[in-house]
Backbone bond lengths (Angstrom), bond angles and torsions (degrees), N, CA, C in turn:
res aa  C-N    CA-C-N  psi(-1)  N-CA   C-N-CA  omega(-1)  CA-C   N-CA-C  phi
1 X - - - 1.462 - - 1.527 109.23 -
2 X 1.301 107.11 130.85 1.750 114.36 179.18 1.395 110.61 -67.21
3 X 1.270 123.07 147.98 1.247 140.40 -160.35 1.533 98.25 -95.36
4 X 1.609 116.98 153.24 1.432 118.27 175.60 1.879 114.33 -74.66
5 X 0.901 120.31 140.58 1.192 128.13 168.52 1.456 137.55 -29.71
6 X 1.296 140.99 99.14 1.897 116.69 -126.78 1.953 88.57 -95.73
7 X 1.269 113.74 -2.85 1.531 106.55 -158.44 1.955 95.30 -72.03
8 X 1.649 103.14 167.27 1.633 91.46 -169.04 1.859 71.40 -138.73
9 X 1.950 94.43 133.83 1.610 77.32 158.03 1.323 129.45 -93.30
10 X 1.108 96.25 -166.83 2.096 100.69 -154.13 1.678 91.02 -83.17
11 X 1.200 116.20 -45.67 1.694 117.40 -162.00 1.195 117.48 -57.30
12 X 1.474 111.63 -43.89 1.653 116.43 -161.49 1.550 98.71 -108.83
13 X 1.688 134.89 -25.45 1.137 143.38 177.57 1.525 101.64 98.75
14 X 1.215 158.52 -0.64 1.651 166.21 -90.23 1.526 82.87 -169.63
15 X 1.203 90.89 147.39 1.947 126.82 158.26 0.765 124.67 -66.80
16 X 1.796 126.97 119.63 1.388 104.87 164.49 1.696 140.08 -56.04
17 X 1.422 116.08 143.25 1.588 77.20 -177.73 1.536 121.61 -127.36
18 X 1.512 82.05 36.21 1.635 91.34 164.18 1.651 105.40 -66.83
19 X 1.465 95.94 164.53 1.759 110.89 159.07 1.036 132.90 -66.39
20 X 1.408 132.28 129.71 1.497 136.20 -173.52 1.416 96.91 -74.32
21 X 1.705 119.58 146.79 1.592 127.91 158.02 1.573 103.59 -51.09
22 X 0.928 98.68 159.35 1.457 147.21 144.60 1.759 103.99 -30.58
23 X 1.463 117.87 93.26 1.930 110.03 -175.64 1.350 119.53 70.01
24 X 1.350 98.76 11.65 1.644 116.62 157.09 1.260 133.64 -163.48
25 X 1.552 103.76 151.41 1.348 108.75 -152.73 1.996 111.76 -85.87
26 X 1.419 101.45 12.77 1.623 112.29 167.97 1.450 114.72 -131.90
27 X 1.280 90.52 149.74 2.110 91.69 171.67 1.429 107.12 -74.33
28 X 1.286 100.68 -177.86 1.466 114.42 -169.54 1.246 101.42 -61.75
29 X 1.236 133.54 -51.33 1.258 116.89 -168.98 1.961 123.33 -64.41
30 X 1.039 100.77 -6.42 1.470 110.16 177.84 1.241 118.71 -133.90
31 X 1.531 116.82 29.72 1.293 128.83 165.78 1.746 123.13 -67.97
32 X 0.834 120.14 160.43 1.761 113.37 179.25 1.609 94.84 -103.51
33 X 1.265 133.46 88.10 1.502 128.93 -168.15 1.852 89.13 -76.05
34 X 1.604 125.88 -36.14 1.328 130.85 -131.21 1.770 91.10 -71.98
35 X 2.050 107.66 -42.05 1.146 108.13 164.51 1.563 134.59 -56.73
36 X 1.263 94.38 -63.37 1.616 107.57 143.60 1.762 110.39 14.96
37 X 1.421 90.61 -84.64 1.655 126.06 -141.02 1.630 87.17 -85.05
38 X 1.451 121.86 -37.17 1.836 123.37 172.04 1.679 108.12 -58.42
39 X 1.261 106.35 -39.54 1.504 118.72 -158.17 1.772 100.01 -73.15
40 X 1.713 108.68 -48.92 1.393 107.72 -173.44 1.652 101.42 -65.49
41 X 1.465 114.39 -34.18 1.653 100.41 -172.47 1.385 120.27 -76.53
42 X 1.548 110.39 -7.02 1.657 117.47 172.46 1.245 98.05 -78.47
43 X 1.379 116.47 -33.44 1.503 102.09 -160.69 1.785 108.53 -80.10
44 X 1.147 114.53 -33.56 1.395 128.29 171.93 1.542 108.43 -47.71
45 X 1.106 115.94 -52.31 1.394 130.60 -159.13 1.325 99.58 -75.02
46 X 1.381 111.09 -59.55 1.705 113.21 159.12 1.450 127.59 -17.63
47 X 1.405 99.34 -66.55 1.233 122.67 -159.05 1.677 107.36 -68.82
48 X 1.752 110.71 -46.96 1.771 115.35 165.41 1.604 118.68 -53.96
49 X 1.641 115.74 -23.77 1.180 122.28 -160.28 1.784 90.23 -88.24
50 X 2.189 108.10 -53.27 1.880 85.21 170.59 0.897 144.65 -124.77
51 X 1.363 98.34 57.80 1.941 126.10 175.81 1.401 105.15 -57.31
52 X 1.643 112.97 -58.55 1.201 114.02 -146.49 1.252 100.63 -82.49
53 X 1.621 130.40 -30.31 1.238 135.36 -170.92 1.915 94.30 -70.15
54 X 1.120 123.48 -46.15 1.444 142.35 -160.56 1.925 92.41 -71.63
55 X 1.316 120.95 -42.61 1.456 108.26 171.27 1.362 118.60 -79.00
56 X 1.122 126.76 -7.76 1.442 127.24 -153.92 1.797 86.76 -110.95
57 X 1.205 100.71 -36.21 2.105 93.50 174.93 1.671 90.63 -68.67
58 X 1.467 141.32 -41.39 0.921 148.00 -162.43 1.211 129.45 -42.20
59 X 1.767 83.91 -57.62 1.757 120.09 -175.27 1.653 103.83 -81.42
60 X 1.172 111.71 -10.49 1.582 119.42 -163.10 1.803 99.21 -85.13
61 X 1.287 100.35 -51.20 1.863 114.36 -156.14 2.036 81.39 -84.75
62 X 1.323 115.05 -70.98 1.437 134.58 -177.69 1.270 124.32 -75.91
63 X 1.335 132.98 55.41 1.475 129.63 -161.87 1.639 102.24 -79.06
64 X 0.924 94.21 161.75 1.790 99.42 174.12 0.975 135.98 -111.89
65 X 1.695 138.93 145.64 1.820 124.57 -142.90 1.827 101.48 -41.48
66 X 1.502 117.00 -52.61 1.334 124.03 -170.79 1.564 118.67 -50.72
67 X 1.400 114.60 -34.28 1.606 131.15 -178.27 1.890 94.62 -70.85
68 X 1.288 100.92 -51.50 1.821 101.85 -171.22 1.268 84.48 -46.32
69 X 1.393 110.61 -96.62 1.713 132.67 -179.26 1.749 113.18 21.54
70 X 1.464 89.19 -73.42 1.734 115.70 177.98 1.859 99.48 -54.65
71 X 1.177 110.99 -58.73 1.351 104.61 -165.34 1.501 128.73 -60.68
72 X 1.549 87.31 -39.45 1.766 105.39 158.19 1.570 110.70 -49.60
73 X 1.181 115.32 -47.86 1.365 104.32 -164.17 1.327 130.66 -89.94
74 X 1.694 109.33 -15.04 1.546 115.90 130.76 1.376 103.93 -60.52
75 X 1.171 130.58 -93.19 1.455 107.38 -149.70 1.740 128.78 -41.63
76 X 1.171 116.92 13.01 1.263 116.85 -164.97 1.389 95.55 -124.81
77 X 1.291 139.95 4.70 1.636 130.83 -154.13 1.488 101.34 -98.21
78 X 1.237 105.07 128.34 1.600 111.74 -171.31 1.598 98.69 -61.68
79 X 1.589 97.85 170.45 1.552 112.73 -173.54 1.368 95.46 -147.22
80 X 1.492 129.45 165.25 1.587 135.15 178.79 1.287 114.70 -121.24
81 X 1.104 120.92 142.56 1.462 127.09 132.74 1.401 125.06 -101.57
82 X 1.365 121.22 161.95 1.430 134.35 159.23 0.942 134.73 -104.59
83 X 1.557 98.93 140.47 2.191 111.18 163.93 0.915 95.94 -116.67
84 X 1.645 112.00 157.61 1.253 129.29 -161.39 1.928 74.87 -145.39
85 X 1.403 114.41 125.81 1.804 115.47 159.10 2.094 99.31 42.74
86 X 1.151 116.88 30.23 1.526 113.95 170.68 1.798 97.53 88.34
87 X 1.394 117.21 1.17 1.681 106.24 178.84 1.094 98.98 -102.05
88 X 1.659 125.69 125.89 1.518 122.25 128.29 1.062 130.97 -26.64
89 X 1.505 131.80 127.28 0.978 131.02 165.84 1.974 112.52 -115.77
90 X 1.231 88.41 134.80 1.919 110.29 -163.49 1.502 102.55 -59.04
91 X 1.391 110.73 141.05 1.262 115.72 158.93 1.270 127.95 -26.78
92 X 1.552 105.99 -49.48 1.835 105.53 -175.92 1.416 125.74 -57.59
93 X 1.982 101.26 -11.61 1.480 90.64 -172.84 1.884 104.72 -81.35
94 X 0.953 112.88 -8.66 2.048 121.18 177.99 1.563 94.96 -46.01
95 X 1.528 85.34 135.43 1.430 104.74 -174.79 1.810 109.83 -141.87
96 X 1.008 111.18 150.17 1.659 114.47 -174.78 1.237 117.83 -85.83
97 X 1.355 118.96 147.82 1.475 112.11 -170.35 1.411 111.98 -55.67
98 X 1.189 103.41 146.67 1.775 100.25 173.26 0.973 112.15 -124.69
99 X 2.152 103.91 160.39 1.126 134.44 -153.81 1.529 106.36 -94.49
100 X 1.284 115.95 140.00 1.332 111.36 169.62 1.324 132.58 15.32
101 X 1.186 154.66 124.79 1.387 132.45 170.74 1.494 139.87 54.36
102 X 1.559 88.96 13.08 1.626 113.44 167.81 1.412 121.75 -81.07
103 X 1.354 123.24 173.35 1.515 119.12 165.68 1.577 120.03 47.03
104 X 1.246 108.81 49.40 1.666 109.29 -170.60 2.016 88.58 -99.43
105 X 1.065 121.04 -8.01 1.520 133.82 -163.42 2.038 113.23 -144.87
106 X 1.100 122.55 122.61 1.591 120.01 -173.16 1.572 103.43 -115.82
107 X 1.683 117.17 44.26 1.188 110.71 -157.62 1.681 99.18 -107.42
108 X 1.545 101.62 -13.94 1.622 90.15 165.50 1.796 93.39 -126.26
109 X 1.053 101.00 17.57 2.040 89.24 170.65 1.527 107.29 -97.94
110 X 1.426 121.26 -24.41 1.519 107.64 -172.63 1.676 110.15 -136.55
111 X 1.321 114.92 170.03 1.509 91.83 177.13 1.403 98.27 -164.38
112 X 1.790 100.57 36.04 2.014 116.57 175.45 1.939 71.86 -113.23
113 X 2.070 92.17 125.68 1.327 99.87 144.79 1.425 114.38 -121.68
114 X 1.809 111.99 130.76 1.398 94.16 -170.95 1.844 81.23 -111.20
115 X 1.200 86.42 166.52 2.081 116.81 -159.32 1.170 80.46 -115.02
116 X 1.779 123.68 127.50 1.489 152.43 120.93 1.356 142.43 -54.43
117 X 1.256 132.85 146.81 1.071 122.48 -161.54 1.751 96.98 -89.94
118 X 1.184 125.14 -169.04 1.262 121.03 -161.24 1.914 101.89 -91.20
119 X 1.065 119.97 -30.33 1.505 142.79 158.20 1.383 101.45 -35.93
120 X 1.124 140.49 -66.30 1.600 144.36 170.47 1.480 84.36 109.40
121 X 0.992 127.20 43.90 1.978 100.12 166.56 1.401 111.78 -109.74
122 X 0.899 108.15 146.86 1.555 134.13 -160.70 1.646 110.76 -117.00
123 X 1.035 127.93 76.27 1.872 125.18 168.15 1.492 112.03 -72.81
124 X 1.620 102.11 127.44 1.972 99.15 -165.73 1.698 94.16 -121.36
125 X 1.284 117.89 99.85 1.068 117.85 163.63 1.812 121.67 -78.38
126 X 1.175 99.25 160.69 1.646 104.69 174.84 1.423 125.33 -120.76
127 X 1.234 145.90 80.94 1.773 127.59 -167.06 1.526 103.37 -81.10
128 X 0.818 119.87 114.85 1.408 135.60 130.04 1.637 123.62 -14.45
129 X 1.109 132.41 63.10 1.561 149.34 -151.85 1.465 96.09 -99.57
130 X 1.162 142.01 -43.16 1.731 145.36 170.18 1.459 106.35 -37.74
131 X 1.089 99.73 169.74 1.685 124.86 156.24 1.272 110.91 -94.69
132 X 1.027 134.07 -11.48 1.687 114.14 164.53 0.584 139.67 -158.84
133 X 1.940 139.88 121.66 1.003 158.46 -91.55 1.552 114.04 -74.94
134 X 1.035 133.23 142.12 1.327 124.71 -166.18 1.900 105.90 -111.25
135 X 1.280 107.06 122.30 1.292 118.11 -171.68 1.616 112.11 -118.46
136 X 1.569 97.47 136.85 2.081 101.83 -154.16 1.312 116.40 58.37
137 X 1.562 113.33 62.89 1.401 99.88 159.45 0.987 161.34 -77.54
138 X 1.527 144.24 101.33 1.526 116.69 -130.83 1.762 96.43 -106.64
139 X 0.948 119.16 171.00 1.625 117.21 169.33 1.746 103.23 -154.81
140 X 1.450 86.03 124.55 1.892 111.02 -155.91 1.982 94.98 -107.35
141 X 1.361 94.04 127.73 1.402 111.12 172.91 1.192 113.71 -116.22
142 X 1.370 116.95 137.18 1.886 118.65 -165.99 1.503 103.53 -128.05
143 X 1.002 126.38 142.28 2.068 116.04 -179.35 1.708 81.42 -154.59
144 X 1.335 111.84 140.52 1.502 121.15 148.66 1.426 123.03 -60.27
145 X 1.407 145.67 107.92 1.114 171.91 -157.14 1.515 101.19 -57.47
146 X 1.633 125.32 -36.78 1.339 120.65 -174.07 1.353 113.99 -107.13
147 X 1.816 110.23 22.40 1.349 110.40 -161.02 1.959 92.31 -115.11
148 X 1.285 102.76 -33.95 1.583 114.41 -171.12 1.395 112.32 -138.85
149 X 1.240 104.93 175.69 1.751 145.41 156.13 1.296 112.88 -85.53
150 X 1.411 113.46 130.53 1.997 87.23 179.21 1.974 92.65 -134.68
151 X 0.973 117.48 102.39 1.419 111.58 158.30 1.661 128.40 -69.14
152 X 1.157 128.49 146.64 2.127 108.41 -142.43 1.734 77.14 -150.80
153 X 1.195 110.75 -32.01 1.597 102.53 -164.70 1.789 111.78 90.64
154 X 1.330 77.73 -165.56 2.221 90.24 -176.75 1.494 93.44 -96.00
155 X 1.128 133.37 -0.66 1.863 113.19 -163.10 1.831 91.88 -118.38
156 X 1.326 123.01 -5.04 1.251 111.89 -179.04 1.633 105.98 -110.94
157 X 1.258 133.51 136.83 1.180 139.58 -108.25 2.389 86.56 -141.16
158 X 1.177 105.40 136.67 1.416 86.72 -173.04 1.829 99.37 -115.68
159 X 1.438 111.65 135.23 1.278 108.94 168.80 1.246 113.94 -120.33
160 X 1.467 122.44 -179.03 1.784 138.89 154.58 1.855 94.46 -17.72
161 X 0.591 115.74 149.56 1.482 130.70 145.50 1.249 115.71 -82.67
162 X 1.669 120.24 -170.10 1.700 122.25 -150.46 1.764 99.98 -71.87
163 X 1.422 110.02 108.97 1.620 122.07 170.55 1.212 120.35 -65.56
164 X 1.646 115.31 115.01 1.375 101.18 172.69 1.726 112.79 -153.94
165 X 0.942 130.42 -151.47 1.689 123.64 -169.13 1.731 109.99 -104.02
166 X 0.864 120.94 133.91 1.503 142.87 -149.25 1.468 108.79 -156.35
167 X 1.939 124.08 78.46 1.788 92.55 170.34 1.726 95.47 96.58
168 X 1.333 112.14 -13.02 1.718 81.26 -174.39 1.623 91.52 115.23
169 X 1.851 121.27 -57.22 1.287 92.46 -154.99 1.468 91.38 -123.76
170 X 1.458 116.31 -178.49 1.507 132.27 -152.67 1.710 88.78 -98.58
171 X 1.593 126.35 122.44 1.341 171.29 -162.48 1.443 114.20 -128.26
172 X 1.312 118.76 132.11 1.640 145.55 171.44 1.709 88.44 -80.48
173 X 1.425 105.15 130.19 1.772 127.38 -176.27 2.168 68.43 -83.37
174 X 1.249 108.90 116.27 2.277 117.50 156.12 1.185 99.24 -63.08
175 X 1.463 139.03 -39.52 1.741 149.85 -159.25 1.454 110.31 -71.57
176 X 1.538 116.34 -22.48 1.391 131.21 176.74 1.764 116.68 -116.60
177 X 1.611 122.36 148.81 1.043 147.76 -163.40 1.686 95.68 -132.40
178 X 1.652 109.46 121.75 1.733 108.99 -155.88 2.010 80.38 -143.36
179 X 1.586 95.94 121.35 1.394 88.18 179.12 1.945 88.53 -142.09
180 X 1.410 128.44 150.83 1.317 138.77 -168.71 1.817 114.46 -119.18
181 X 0.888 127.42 165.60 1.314 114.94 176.37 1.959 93.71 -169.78
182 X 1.579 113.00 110.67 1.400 120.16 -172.55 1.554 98.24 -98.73
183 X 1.373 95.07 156.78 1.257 118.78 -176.23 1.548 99.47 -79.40
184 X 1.581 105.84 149.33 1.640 107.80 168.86 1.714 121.26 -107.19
185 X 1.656 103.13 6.23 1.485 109.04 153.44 1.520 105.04 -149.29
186 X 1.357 87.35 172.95 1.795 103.15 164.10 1.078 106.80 -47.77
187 X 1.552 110.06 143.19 2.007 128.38 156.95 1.601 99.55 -123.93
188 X 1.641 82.21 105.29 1.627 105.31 165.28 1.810 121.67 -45.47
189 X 0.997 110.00 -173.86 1.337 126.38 167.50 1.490 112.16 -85.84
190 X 1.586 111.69 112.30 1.413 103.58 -162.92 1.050 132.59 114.05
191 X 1.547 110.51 -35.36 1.395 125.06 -176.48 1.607 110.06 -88.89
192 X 1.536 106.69 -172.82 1.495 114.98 -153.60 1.620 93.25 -134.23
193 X 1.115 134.43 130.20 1.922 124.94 168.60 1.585 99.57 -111.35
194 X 1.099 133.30 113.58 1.506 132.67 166.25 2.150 119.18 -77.22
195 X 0.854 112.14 69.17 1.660 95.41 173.37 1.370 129.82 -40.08
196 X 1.178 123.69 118.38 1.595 113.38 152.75 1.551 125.08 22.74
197 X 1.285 134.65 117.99 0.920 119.14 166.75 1.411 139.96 -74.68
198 X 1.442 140.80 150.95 1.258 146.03 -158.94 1.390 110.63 -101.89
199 X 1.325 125.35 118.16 1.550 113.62 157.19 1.574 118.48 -94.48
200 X 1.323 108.83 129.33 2.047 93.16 174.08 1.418 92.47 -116.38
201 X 1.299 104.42 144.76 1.422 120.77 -178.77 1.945 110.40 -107.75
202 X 1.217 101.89 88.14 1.939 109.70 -159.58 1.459 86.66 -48.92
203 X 1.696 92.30 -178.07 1.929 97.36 173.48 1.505 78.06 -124.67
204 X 1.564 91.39 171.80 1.022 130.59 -149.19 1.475 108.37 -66.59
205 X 1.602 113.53 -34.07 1.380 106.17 -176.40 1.693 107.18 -105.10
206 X 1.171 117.53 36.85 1.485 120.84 -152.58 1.712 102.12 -146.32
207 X 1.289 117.50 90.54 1.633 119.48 173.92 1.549 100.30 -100.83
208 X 1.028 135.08 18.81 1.918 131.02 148.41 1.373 111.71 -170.77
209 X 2.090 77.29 138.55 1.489 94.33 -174.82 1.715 126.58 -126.24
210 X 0.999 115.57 110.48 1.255 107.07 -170.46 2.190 125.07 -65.22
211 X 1.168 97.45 126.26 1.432 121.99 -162.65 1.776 114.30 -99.99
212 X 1.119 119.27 166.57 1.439 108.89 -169.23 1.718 92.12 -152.94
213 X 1.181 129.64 108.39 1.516 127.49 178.07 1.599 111.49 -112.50
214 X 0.962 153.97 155.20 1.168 155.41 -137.43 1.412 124.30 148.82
215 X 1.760 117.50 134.01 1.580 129.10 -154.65 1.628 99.39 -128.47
216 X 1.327 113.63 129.20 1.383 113.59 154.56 1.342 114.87 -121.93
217 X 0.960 128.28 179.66 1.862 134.72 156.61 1.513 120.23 -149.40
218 X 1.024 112.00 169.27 1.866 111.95 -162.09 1.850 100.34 -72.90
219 X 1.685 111.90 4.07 1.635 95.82 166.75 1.260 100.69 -116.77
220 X 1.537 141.84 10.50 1.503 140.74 162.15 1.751 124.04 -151.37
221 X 1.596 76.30 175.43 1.722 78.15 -156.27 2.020 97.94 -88.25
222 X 1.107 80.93 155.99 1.895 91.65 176.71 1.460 132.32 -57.08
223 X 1.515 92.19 106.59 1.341 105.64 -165.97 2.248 112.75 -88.30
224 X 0.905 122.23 123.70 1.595 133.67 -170.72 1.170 123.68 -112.08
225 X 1.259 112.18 118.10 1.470 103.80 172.52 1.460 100.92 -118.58
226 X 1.426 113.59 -170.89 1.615 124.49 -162.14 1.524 120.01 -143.03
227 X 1.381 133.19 113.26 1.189 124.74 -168.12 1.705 96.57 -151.84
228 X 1.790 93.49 148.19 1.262 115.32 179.69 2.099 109.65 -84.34
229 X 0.933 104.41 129.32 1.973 97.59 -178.01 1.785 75.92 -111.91
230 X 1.595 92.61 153.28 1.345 112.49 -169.88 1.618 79.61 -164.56
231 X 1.710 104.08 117.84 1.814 147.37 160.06 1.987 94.10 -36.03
232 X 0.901 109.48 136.42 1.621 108.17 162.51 1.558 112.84 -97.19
């Protein structure tokens, strides 16, 4: 049973004796709506301010089929390493794409020199180091243009060299020689893709040349490393 109304009016000194609401101790007519009406807009304001924090603990403990989905499929995205002629080449030589008029010199970017036979051929393998399978694989060969000769064959594919901003608009690096060669299946997790082999034909006054090899596939972005070849 609802309680009587506790407000007293001022004139006669007496109680009201209407019924108090419902979670308060006055009826409507002697309710404080003004607090009321402060209290709902704190609480609103509250509530926009910890929604997002409150879904994100949400999505964290309780993810949803679509959140798994996504996470799986980062966690599964293949990654590369390189051979260069049967050598690994180390993480440290990875290098970031470059900007315009970068990398014309690898004399403080790398400090693996691998030694060639006098033939100049170059075998560029790729391993497949990810969890998941890498589909369209391309494998990108870079040589400075005034440093060599590059024989690539019919299966290696020639593009722009290193693209970058010039003026406002997007420019072929002339200083670089950019040739591609795609895979004609998937490379699993685990597996190895060998490209075509490379001949570079050095010039004459030039016994090392710095090279740029690099792998992407249609689930990641292009990964580069950097190495000096030096004539035996």
């Amino acid at each position: 049973m609802r309680k009587q109304c506790q407000a007293h009016v001022a004139a006669t000194g007496t109680q009201c004796k209407k019924k108090a609401m419902i979670g308060s101790r006055y009826c409507h007519l002697h309710h404080s709506w003004g607090k009321a009406l402060v209290g709902a807009v704190v609480l609103l304001i509250a509530g926009a301010v910890l929604k997002p924090v409150a879904q994100q603990i949400w999505n964290t403990y309780f993810p949803s089929p679509d959140s798994k989905a996504l996470r799986q499929l980062a966690f599964e995205k293949p990654s590369f390493e390189f051979y260069v002629n049967g050598v690994k080449i180390p993480t440290n030589c990875l290098v970031p794409v470059p900007v315009f008029g970068e990398l014309t010199t690898f004399s403080n970017a790398t400090n693996l020199m691998l030694h060639i036979s006098d033939s100049g051929e170059l075998r560029i393998t790729a391993a497949n180091t990810g969890k998941g399978t890498a589909n369209q694989l391309m494998i990108h060969f870079y040589a400075p243009a005034q440093y060599t000769n590059t024989d690539v064959g019919n299966s290696w594919h020639a593009e722009p060299g290193f693209v970058g901003m010039q003026d406002g608009k997007l420019v072929a690096n002339p200083r670089w020689l950019h040739w591609i060669h795609i895979a004609d299946f998937a490379t699993t997790s685990g597996a190895m893709f060998s490209a075509p082999p490379i001949h570079l034909k050095r010039n004459a006054h030039e016994s090392i040349v710095p090279v740029i090899i690099s792998a992407q596939s249609k689930e990641t972005r292009e990964t580069r490393v950097a190495l000096l070849l030096n004539w035996e």
